[in-house]
DONU-224827 format. One line per field, with one value per atom (N, C-alpha, C): residue number from 0; x, y, z; atom name; residue in three letters. Coordinates in Angstrom, 2 decimals. Example, Ala and Ser with C-alpha at 12.3 -4.5 7.8 and 13.67 -1.06 7.14 Angstrom:
<pts>
k = (0:0:0:1:1:1)
xx = (13.19:12.30:13.20:12.85:13.67:12.90)
yy = (-5.69:-4.50:-3.30:-2.25:-1.06:0.03)
zz = (7.80:7.80:7.80:7.08:7.14:7.87)
a = (N:CA:C:N:CA:C)
r = (Ala:Ala:Ala:Ser:Ser:Ser)
</pts>
This chain:
<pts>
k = (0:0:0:1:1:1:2:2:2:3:3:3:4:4:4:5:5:5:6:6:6:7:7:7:8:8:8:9:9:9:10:10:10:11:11:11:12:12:12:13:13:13:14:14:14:15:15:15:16:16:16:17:17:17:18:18:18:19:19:19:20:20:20:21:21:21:22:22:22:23:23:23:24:24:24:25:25:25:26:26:26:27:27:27:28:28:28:29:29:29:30:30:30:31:31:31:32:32:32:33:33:33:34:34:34:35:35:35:36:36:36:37:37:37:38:38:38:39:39:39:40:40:40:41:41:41:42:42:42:43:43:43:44:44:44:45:45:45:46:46:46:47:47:47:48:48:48:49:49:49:50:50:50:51:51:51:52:52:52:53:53:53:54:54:54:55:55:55:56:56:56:57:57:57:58:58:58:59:59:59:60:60:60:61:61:61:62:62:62:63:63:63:64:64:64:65:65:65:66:66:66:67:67:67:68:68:68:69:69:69:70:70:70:71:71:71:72:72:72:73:73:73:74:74:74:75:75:75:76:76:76:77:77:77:78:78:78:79:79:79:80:80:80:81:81:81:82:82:82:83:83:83:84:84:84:85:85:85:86:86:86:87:87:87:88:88:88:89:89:89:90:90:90:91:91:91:92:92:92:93:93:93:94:94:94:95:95:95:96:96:96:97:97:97:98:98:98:99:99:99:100:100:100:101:101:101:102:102:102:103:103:103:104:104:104:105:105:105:106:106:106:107:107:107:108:108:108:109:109:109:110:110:110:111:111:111:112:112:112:113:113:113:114:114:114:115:115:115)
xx = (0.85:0.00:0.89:0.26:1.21:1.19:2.17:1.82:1.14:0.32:0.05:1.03:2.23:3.24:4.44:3.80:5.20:5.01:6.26:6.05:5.82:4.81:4.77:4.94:6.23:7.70:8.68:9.28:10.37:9.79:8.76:8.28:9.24:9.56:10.13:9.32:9.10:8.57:9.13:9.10:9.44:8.66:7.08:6.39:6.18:5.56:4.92:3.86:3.00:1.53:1.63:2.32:1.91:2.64:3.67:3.91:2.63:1.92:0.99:-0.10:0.07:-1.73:-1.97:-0.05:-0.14:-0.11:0.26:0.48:-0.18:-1.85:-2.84:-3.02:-4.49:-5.09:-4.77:-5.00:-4.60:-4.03:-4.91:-4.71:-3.73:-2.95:-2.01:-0.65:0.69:1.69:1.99:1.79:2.79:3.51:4.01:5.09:6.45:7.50:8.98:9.40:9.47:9.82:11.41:11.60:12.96:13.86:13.65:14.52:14.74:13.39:13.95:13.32:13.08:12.56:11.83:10.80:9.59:8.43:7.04:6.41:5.18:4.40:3.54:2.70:1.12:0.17:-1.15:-1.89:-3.19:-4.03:-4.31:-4.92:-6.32:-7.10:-8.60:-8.92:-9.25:-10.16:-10.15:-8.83:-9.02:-9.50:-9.27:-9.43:-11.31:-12.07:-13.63:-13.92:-13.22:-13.62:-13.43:-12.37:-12.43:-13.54:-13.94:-14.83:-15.94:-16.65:-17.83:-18.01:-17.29:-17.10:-17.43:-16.74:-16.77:-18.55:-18.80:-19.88:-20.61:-20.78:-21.85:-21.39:-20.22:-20.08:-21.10:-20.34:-21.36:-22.88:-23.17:-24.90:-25.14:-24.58:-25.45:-24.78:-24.01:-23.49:-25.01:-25.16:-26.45:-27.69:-27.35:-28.71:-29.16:-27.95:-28.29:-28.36:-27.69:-27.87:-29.08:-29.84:-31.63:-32.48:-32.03:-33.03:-33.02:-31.85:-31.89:-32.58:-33.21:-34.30:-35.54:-35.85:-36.85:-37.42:-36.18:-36.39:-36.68:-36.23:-37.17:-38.23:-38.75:-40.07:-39.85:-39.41:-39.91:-38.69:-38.44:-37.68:-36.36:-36.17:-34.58:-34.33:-34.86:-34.28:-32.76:-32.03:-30.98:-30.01:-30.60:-29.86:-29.07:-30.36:-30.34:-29.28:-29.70:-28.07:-27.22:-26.73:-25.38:-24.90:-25.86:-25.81:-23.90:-23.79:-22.05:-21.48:-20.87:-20.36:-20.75:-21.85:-21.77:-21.16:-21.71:-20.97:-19.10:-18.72:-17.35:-16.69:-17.21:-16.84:-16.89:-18.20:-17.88:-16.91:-16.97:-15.37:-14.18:-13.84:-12.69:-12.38:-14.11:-13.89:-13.22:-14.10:-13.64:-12.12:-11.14:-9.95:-9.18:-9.72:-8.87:-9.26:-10.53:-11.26:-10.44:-10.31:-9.41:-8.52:-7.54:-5.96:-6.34:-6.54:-6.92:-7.05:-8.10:-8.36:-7.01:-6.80:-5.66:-4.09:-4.48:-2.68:-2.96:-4.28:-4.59:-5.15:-5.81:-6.43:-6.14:-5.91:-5.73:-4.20:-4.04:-2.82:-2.13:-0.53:-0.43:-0.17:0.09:-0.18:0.88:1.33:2.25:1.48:2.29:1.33:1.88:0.77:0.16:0.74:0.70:0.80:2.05:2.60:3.96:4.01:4.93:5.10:4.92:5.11:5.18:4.25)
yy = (-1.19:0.00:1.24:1.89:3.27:4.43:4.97:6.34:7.43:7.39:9.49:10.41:9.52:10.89:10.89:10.23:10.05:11.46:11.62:12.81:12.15:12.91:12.07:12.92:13.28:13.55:12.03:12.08:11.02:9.81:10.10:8.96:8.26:9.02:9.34:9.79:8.92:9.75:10.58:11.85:12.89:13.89:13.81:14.31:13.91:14.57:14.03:14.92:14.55:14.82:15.99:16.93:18.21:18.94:18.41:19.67:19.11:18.25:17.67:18.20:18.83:19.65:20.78:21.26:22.71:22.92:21.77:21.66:22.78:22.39:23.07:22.49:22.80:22.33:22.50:22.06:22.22:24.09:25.14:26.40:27.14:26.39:27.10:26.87:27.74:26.58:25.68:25.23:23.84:24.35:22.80:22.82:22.09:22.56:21.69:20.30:19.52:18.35:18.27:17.47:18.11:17.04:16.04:15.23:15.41:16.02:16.51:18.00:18.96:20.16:20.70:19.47:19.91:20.46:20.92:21.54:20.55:20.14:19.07:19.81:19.43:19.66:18.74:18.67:17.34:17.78:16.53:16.52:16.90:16.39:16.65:16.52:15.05:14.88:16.00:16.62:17.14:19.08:19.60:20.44:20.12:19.40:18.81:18.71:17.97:18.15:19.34:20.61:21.81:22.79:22.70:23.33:23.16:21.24:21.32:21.32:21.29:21.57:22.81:24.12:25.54:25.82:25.32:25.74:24.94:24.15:23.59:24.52:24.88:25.58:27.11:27.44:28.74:28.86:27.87:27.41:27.25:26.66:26.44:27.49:29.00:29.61:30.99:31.13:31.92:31.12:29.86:28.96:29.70:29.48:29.71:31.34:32.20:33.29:33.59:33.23:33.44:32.84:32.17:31.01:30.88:31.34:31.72:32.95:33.41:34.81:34.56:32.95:32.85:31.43:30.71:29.56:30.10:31.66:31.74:31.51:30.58:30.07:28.90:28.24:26.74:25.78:24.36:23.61:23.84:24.62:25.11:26.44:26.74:28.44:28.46:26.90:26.85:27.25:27.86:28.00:29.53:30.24:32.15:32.02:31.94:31.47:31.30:30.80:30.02:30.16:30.89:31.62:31.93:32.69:33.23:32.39:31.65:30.27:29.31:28.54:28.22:28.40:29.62:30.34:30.46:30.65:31.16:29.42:28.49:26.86:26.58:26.93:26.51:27.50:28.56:28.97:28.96:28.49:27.62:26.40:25.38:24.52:24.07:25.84:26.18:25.97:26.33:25.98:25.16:24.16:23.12:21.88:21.64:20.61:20.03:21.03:20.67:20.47:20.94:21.06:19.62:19.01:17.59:16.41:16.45:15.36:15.87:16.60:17.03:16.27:16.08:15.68:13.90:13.29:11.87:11.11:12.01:10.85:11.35:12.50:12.37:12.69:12.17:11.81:13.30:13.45:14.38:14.27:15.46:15.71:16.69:16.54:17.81:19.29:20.04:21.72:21.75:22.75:23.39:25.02:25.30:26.80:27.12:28.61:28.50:29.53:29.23:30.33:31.61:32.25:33.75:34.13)
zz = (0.00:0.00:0.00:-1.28:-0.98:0.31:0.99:2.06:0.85:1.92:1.56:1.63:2.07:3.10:1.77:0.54:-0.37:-1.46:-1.65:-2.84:-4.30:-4.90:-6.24:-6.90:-6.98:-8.09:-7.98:-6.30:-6.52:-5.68:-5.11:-4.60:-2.83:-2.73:-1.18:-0.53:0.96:1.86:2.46:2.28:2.74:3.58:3.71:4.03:5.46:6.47:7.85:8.25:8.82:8.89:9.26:9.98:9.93:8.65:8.19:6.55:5.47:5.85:4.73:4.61:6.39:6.51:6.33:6.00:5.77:4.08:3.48:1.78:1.03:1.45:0.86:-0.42:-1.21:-2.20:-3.62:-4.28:-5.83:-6.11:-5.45:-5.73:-5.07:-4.42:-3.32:-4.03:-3.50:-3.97:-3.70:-2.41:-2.08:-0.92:-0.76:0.32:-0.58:-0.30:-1.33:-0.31:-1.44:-1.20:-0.51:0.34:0.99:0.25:-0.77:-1.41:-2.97:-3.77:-5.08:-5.22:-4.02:-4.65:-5.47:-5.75:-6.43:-5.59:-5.83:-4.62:-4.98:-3.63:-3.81:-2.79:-3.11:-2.53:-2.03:-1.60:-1.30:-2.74:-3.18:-4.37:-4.27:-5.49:-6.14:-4.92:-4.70:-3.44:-2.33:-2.06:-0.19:-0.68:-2.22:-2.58:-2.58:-2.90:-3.35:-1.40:-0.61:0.50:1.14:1.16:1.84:1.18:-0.09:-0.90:-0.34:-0.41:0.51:1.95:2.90:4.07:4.20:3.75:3.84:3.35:2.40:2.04:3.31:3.85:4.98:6.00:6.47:7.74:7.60:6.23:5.89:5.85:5.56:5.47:6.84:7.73:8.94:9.95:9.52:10.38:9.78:8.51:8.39:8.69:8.79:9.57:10.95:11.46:13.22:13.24:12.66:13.13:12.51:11.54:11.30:12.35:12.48:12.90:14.80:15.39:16.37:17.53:17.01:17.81:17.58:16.81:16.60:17.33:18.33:18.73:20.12:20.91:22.28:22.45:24.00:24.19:23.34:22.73:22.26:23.23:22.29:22.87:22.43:21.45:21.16:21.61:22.79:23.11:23.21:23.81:23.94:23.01:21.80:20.58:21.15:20.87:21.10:22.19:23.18:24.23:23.63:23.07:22.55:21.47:20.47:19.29:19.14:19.98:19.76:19.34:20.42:20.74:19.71:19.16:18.44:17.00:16.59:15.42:15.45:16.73:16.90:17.01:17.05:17.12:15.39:14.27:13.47:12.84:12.95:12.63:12.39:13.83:14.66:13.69:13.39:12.89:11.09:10.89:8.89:9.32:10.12:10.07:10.27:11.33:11.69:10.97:10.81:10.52:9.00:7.92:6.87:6.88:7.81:8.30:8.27:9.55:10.34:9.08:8.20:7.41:5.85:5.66:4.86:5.73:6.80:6.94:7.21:7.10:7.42:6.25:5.37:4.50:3.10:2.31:1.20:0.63:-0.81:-1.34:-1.60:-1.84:-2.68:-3.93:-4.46:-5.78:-6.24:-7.92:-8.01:-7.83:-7.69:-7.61:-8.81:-9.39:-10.82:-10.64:-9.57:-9.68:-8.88:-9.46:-9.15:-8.07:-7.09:-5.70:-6.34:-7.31:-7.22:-8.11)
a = (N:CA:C:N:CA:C:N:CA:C:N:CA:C:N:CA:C:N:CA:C:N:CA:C:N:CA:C:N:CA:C:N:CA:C:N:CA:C:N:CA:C:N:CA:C:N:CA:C:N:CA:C:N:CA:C:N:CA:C:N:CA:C:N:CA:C:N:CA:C:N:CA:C:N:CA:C:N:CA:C:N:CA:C:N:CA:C:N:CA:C:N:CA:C:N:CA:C:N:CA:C:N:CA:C:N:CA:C:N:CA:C:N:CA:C:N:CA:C:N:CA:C:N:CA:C:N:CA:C:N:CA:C:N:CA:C:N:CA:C:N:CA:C:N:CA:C:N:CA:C:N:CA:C:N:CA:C:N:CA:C:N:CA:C:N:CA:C:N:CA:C:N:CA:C:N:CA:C:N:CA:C:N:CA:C:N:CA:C:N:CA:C:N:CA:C:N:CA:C:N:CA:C:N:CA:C:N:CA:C:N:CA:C:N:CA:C:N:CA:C:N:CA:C:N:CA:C:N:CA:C:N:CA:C:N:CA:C:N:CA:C:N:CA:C:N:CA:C:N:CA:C:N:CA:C:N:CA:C:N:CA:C:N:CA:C:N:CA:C:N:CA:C:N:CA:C:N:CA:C:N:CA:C:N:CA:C:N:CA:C:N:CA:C:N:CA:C:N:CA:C:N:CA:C:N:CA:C:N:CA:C:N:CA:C:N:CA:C:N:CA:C:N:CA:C:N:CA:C:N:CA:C:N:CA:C:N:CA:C:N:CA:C:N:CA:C:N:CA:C:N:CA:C:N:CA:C:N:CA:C:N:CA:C:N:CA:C:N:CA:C:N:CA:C:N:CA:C:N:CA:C:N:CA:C:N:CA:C:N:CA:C:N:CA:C:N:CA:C:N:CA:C:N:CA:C)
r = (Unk:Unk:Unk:Unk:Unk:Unk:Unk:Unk:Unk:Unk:Unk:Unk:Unk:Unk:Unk:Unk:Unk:Unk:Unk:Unk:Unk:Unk:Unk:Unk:Unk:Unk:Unk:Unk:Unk:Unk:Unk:Unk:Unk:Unk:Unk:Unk:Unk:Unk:Unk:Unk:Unk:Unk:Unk:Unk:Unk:Unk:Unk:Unk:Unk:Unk:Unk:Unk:Unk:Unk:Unk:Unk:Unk:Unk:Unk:Unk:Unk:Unk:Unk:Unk:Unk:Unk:Unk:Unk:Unk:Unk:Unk:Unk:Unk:Unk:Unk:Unk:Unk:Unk:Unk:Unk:Unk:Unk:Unk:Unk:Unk:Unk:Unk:Unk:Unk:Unk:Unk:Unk:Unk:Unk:Unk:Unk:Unk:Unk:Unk:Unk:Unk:Unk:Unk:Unk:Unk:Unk:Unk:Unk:Unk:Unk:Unk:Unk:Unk:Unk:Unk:Unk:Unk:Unk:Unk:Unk:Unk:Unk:Unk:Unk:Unk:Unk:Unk:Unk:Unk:Unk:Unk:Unk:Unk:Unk:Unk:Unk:Unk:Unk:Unk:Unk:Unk:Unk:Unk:Unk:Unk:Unk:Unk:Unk:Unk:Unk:Unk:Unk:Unk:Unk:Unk:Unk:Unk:Unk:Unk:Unk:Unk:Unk:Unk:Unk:Unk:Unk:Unk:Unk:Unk:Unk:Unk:Unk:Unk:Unk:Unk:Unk:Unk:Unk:Unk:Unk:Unk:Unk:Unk:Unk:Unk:Unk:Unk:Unk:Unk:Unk:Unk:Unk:Unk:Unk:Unk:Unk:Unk:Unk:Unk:Unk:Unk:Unk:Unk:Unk:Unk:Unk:Unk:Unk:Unk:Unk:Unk:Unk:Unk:Unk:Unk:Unk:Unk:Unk:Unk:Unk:Unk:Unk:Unk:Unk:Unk:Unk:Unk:Unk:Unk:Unk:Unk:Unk:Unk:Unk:Unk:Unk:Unk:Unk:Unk:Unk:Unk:Unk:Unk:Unk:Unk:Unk:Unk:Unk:Unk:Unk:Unk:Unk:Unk:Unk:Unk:Unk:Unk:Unk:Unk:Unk:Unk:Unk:Unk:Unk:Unk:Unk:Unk:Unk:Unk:Unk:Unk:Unk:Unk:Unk:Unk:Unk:Unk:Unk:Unk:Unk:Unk:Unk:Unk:Unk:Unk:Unk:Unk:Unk:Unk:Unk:Unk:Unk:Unk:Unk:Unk:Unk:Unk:Unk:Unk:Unk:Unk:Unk:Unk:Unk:Unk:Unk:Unk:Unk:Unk:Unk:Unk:Unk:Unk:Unk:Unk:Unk:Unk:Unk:Unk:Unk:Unk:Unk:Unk:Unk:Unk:Unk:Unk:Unk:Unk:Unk:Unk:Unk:Unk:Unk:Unk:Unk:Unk:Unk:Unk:Unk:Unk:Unk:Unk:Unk:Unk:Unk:Unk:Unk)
</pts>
């Protein structure tokens, strides 16, 4: 079984889970390979997963802030309370949450686009 952690230029693992989570997606440059100096990034897949992730965090962050002043008096008042906090968690989460599955489950890839 191949690592995720290999560069696919020379096929060395050179990578370790935190330079992998910082790589970034097809649109970024990269991180340089520390054995042939090419720049590699997390492929299709983790670029298709930070895309729909962001869009759900965004959907249910104008979810709650609508939908929250309107749940006092029922069985979700607990929302309006927590309204902040909630919002300031999926936030938190637009950032780490991709980092996290970017340095564990998807492959890299050469980068397309050049540092400057």
């Amino acid at each position: 079984m191949d690592s995720i952690y290999k560069c696919p230029h020379c096929g060395e693992k050179t990578f370790n889970p935190i330079k992998k989570a910082f790589a970034g997606q097809l649109n970024s440059p990269g991180k340089v390979c520390m054995n042939c100096g090419r720049r590699c990034v997390n492929g299709k897949g983790a670029t298709i997963f930070n895309a729909v992730y962001s869009v759900i965090v965004f959907a249910l962050i104008i979810i709650i802030y609508l939908n929250a002043p309107k749940t006092a008096g029922t069985a979700y008042s607990w929302i309006d309370v927590y309204e902040l906090y909630i919002n300031m968690g999926l936030i938190v989460s637009y950032f780490v949450v991709p980092k996290l599955v970017n340095a564990f489950f998807f492959r890299l890839a050469p980068a397309i686009r050049s540092p400057h």
